[in-house]
N, C-alpha and C positions, 0 to 999 in steps of 0.2 A: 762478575756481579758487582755491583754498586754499595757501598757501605757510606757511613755514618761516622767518623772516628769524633770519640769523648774526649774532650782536651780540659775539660773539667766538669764537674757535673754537681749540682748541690747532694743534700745525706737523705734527699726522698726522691730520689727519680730511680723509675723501675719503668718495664714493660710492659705495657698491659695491653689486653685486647677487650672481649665482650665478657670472659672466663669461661668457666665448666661448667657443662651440664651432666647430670647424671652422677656426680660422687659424693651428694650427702649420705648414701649408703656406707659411704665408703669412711666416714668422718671430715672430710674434704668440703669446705664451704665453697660457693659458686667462684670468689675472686674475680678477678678483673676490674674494669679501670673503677674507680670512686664516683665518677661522674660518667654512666655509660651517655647520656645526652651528647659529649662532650665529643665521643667517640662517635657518632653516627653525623655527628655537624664536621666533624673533619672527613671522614667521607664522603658525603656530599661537596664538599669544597673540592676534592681530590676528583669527582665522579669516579668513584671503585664501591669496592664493598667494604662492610662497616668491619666485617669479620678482622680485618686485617690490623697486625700491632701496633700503635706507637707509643712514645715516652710521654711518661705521669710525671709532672715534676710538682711534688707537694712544698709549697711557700716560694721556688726559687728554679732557676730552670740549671744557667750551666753554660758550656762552652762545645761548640759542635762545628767542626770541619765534614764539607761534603768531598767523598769519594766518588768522583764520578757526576752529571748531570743530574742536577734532582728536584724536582718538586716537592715544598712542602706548604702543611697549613696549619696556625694556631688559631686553638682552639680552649674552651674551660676557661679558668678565671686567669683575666687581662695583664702579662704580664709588659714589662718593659724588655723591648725587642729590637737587634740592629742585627743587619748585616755587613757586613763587613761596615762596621762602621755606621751605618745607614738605616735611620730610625725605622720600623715597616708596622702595619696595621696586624692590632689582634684581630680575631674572626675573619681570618681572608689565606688566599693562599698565594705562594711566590714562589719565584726563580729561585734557586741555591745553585748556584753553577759549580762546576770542577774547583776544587781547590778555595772554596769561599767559604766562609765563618758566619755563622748565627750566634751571636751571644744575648742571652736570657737570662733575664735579671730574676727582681723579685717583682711578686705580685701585688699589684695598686688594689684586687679586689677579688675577692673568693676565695680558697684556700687549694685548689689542684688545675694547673695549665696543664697544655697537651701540646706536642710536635709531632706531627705527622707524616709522613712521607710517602709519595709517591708508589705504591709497591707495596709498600707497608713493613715493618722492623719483623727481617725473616730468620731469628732466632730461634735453635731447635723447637718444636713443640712438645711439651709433655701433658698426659693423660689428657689428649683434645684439646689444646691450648695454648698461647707462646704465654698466658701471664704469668709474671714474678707473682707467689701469692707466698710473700714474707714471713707470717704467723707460722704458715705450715714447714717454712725451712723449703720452697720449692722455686728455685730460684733465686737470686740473689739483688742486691741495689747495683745498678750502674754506676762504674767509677772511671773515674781518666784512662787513659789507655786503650780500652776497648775499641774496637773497631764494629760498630755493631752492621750486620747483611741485610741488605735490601733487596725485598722481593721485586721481580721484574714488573714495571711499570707499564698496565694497559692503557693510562689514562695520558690526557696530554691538555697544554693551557693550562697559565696560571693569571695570574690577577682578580680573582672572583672574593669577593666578600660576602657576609651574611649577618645579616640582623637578628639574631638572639633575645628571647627575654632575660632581665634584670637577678639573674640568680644568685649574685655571688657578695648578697649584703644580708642575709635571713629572710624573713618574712612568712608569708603565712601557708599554712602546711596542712592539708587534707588527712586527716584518719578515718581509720575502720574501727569497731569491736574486734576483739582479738578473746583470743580461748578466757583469759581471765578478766576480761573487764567485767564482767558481773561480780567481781570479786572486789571491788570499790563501790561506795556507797552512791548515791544522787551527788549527794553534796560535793566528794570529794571529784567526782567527774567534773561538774560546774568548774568547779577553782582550776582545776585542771584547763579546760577551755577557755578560762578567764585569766588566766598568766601568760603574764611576759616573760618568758624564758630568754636565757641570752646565753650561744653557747660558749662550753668552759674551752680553759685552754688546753685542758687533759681529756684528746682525743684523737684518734688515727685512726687506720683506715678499717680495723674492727670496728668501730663506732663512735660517738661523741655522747658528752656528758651533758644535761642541759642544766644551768643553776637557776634560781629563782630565788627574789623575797619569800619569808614567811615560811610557814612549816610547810614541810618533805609531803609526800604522798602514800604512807605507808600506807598497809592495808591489812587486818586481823588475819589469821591462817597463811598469810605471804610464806612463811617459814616451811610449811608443809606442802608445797606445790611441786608435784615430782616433776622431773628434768626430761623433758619432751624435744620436739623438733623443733627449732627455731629457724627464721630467715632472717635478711637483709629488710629493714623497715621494721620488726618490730621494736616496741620502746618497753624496756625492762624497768620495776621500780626498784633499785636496789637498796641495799639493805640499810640507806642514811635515808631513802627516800626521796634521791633524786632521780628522775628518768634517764632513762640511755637509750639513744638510737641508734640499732645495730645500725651498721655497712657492709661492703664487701667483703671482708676477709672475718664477719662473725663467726664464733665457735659454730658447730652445728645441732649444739644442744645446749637447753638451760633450764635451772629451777627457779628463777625470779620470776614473781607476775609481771606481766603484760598487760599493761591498760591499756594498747591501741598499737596499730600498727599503720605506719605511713604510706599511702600509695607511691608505687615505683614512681607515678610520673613526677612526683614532688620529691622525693629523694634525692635528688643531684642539690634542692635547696638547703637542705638539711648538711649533704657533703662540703658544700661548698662554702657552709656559711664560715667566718673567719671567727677568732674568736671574738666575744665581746657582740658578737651579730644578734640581732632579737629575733625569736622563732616565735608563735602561736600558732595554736594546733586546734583544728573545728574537727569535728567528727558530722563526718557524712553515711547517708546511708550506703548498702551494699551496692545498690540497684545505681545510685550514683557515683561511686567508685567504679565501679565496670564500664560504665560509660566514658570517664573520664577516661581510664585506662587505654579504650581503643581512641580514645580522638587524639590519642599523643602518639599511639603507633603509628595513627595515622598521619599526623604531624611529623613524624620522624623521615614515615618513607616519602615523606614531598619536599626532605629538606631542597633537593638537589635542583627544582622549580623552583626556589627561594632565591637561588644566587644572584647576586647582582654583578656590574663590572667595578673594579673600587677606584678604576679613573676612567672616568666616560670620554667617549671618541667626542670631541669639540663638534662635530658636525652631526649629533645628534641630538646636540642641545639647544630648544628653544631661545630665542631673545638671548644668543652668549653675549652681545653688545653689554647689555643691560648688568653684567653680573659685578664684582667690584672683585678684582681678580688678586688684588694686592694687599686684599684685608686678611686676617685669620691666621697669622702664623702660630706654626704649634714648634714649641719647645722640644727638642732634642732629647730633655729628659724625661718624655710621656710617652706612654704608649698610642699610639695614634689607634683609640678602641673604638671597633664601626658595630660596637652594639648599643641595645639602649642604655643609660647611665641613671 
């Protein structure tokens, strides 16, 4: 079997996959990656399935020898990337040969990169799952040393890129009503949808804090709100009267009101945003939530139709005379990122 050995690794890289289904019974929140988008566009790059694990690396990536022939592919926010030495594109996938080095820096943009690999990171699985989900104590962070296992590779070719949207600087963010939004007045919703929220720096992969000018968004009875079922997306008002937007590894229960909650396909924005990012949030209807909702699934499963080549065969390019082949050098120390900026 083929492995991964850790020759350094920064203090947020773990394993994630897509996480659990079925254990909020259990107190066990869903888990898995921060940015599931992130996770399904490295599969497609790979052509396998999405199920399959790789490495989270939250602000900074780390140092990685390949065991064995390997394909992999970066993916989530644009980090600075070399192999052996040799600058390579975010959002695309590449050779890692026997005995070669990927070194990953930090991130120019969003807050959680992805490494992928061929096969996919074949770490025991627990209760239906390889993810690290930290909070719960299931699983542990990736440190040096490890040699982590690679599942056996169906897929084959690399060189493939993929064009992403612009996720990894804030922006604006689709809600629902949630069980207490009736619990805030006209007015305070308005202000609500009218802030520029910018998120804090006190946030992981439970959730983030959003700050704002101006007074908080409390709400009369907030105090008396019994502690019900929570998910991933909803925005908690807590008790200073800033919002919070769960993530993956949120408790699976809470007593703060809820004045809205973010659809999944806008969540990886929210994850991703860095700190200091500007968020605003519209509230959309039900009927338009659900639509959005399937045209991102659908969106997801066509990533693998999206791929492009990230060096085109010369003899398939019109007019190559015409092109000015000596202009555009790019810096050593950028990530050569083939999404939009």
């Amino acid at each position: 079997m083929s492995g991964l050995i850790v020759q350094r690794a920064g203090p947020g890289v773990s394993v994630q996959d897509l996480g659990r289904q079925g254990t909020l019974a259990f107190g066990l929140s869903r888990g898995g990656a921060a940015d599931r988008q992130a996770i399904h566009e490295g599969a497609a790059l790979l052509g396998q399935d999405a199920s399959l694990a790789a490495l989270e690396m939250a602000g900074a990536g780390g140092v990685f020898q390949a065991r064995g022939d390997l394909r992999i592919a970066l993916t989530g926010a644009p980090m600075v990337a070399r192999i052996d030495g040799r600058s390579v594109a975010w959002h695309a996938s590449h050779a890692l040969p026997d005995g070669a080095t990927i070194e990953i820096g930090a991130a120019t943009a969003g807050s959680y990169g992805y490494l992928h690999v061929g096969g996919g990171i074949a770490t025991p699985s627990r209760l239906g799952a390889r993810a690290a989900h930290l909070v719960a104590g299931l699983g542990e962070p990736v440190q040096a040393g490890i040699d982590l296992p690679i599942g056996t590779d169906a897929g084959q070719g690399t060189g493939d890129k993929l064009a992403v949207s612009n996720r990894f600087r804030g922006g604006d963010v689709r809600i629902v009503a949630s069980l207490q939004t009736d619990f805030f007045d006209k007015t305070t919703l308005q202000r609500f949808e009218n802030t520029e929220f910018k998120r804090d720096p006190r946030g992981n992969r439970m959730g983030v804090r959003l700050a704002s000018d101006g007074a908080g968004f409390l709400v009369d009875g907030g105090l008396t709100v019994l502690s019900e079922v929570i998910t991933p997306g909803d925005i908690q008002v807590t008790g200073d009267g800033a919002p919070f937007v769960l993530l993956t590894e949120c408790q699976t229960t809470g007593g703060y009101p809820r004045i809205a909650t973010v659809l999944p396909c806008d969540l990886p924005i929210v994850a991703q945003a860095p700190p200091g990012a500007p968020i605003r949030m519209r509230f959309v209807s039900l009927e338009d939530a659900v639509a959005a909702h399937r045209r991102w699934i659908a969106e997801l499963a066509s990533l693998g139709q999206r791929r492009e080549r990230l060096v085109r065969d010369p003899s398939e390019i019109p007019n190559l005379l015409e092109y000015q082949l000596l202009s555009g050098f790019i810096s050593g120390d950028e990530p050569q990122y083939s999404g939009d900026n």
